[in-house]
C-alpha positions in Angstrom: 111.6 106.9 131.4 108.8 107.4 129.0 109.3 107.0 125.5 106.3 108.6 122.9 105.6 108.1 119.6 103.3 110.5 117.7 103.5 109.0 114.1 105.5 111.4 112.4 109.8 111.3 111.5 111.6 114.2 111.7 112.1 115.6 108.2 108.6 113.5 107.1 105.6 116.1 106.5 102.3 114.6 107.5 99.5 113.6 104.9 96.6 115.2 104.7 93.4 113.6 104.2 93.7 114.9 100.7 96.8 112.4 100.3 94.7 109.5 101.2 92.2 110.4 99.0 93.9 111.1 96.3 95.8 107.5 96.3 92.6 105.6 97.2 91.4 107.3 93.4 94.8 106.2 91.9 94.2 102.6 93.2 90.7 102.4 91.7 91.5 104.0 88.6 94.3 101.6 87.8 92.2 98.5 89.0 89.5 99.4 86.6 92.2 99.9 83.7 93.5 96.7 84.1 90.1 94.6 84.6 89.0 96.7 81.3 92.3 95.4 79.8 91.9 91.9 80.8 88.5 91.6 79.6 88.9 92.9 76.3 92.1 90.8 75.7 89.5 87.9 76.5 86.5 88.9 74.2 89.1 89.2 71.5 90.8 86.0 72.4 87.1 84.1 72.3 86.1 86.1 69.2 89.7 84.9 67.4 88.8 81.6 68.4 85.2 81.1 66.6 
């Protein structure tokens, strides 16, 4: 008996490439929010402090 997977659940559509994409852009979007964020909490930290 053989048993084959070919990555996809019934009832699950497949992502496109598109998909990928799309939430690779999400990722680096956010990640350069937040490290924007963080560094200007931390200038105006340091300039609070002088």
């Amino acid at each position: 008996m053989s048993v084959t997977f070919s990555g996809q659940l019934s009832g699950q559509p497949t992502r496109r490439v598109r998909h990928e994409v799309r939430d690779g852009l999400t990722v680096i979007a956010f990640s350069a929010v937040a490290s924007s964020g963080l560094a200007l909490a931390l200038m105006l930290l340091v300039h609070l402090g002088d």
